[in-house]
C-alpha positions, 0 to 999 in steps of 0.5 A: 897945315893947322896953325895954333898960336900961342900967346904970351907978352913977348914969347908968343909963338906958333905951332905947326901941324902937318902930316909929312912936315918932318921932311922939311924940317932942315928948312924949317928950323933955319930961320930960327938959328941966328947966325949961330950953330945948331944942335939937335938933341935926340935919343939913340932910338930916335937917331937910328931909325929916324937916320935919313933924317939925321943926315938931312940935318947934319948936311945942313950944318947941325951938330947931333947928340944923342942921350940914351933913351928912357926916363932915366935920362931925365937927370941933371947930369944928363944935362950936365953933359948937353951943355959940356957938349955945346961948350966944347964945340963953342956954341954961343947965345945965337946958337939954337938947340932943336928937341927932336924926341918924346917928352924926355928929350923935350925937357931935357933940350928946353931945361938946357936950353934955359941954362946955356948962357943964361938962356939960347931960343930952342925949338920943340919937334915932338915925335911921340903922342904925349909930347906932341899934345903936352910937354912940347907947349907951354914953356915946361923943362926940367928933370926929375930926382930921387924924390919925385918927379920934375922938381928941378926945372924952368919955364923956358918958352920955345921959338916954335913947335913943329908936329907931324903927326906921321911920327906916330905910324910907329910908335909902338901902341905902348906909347901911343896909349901913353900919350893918349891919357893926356888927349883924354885928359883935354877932353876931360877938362876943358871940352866935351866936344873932344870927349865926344869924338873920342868916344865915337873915334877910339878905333879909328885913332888907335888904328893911326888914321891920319884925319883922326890923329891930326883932329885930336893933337890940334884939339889938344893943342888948341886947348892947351894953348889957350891955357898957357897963353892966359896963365904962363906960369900956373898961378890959377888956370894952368893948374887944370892941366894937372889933372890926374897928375897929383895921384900919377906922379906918386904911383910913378915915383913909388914904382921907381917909374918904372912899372908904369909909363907916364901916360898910364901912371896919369890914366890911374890917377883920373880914375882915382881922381873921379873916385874922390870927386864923387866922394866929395860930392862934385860929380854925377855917377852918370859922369864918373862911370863914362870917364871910367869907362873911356880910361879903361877902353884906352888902356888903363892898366889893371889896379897893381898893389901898392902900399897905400900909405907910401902913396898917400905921402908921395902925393905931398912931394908935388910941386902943387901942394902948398904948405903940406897941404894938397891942391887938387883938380877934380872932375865936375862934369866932361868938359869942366874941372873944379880945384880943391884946396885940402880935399877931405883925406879919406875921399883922397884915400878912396881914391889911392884905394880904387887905384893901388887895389885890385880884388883879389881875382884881379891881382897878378 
């Protein structure tokens, strides 16, 4: 089993990586329910064919509520009903709730979480590739809304995450490719290393080779971690993690996210982020096209049209920008970013163009 701590003044906690660790996991999650009850949280697709699991878990004394799959969930009324569920059947602050699903059941069970009582301990399972290297560590929960993505939410530390990267055998390639922009934006940000392997390794983890898997969500978790544990709460550092995602969230909530998945709305937004980088100047050609190049191997979708202007605006509904001002992270090389305070507007504009318009041979 890979261990990879997460260090934080009073939260500190672990993360367990293991293929097959998922039978375990009524074991597993009982220490951290204190005398209270348990509630997992799950989606119905997630409840139907993981079904053994389910009852395993309700034998050992855990209540289920399943939210209707998709991203559409991720409302405050969704939420509302997670916490009428638990009052209803007298759940306390010892009581634990246990995420069992992609990033949409992981911020909603942390963002519910945070709220019951003032705040009960939860515990992330993440099932899919984008959680199990992203949303599951760092604390992040929250919902979206009409105007943009996760703008309502807290920073709710969890107890403990457990990953088996056994869950991702079926994962339809779709979401494997989804989770997978998040592993290349690691690689992109923070080490080369990673970069490298997946380059040579592509195959071998689009294949669900397990040594391969485990390789990268380790990787991308270790790496994460040692973000978070020296910026909780996105002051400085933690910002790197945003790479990619000024430009994704826009395209996302200008296609009513639905055209695109999370993963492949950020994949767009890296590659028009090292558009701009190299219109400002911060990085090599060299660079860009192998960042380009590994996107597209990876499944980038092919540029859709868009309206650039509504693009461009949707970029300042952003929790980063400040003072209606864009903050921005930037490629420099594999392996190190740069943050741009009000990047020049027709190099960010470059950017939306390389990523919203496709030549007219291209277009669908």
């Amino acid at each position: 089993m890979t261990i990879v701590h997460v260090k934080l003044a009073g939260r500190s906690y672990d993360i367990y990586i293991q293929a097959g660790l998922m039978k375990s996991l009524p074991v597993l999650i009982k220490p951290y329910c204190r005398g209270g009850r348990c509630l997992v949280l799950t989606d119905g697709n997630l409840a139907r064919r993981y079904a053994s699991l389910i009852r395993d878990l309700r034998k050992a004394g855990a209540l289920i509520y399943a939210v209707r799959p998709g991203e559409r969930s991720k409302t405050l009324s969704t939420v509302e009903r997670i916490l009428t569920f638990m009052l209803r059947h007298r759940f306390d602050r010892d009581s634990l709730l246990v995420a069992l699903g992609g990033g949409v059941v992981g911020d909603l069970g942390g963002f519910a979480a945070s709220l019951f009582m003032r705040g009960i301990p939860y515990v992330q399972v993440p099932t899919n590739l984008l959680s199990q290297v992203d949303s599951s560590v760092g604390g992040k929960t929250g919902v979206n809304h009409a105007l943009g993505k996760n703008l309502i939410g807290s920073f709710h530390q969890p107890r403990a995450v457990f990953i088996d990267p056994a869950f991702l055998k079926t994962l339809p390639l779709k979401e494997l490719l989804s989770g997978f922009a998040e592993v290349i934006k690691h690689g992109i940000i923070r080490s080369s290393r990673l970069f490298v392997f997946l380059e040579k390794n592509l195959d071998r983890i689009l294949g669900r080779k397990m040594k391969a898997l485990e390789y990268v969500v380790s990787e991308s978790c270790r790496i994460k971690a040692e973000v978070v544990s020296r910026d909780e709460r996105e002051k400085d550092l933690r910002a790197i993690l945003n790479f990619g995602h000024t430009y994704g969230h826009a395209v996302e909530a200008a296609t009513g996210y639905r055209r695109y998945t999370h993963g492949e709305a950020v994949m767009l937004g890296m590659a028009a982020a090292t558009v701009t980088a190299a219109s400002l100047g911060l990085i090599r050609e060299k660079e860009a096209l192998r960042i380009r190049r590994l996107l597209e191997r990876a499944g980038m979708p092919r540029k859709a049209d868009l309206d650039e202007a509504r693009v461009y605006r949707g970029m300042f509904i952003d929790k980063k920008a400040r003072s209606r001002r864009l903050n921005m992270v930037f490629p420099v090389r594999v392996g190190a970013v740069e943050m741009v305070h009000a990047p020049d507007r027709a190099a960010v504009l470059a950017g939306i163009r390389a990523m919203v318009r496709a030549p007219a041979g291209e277009r669908r």
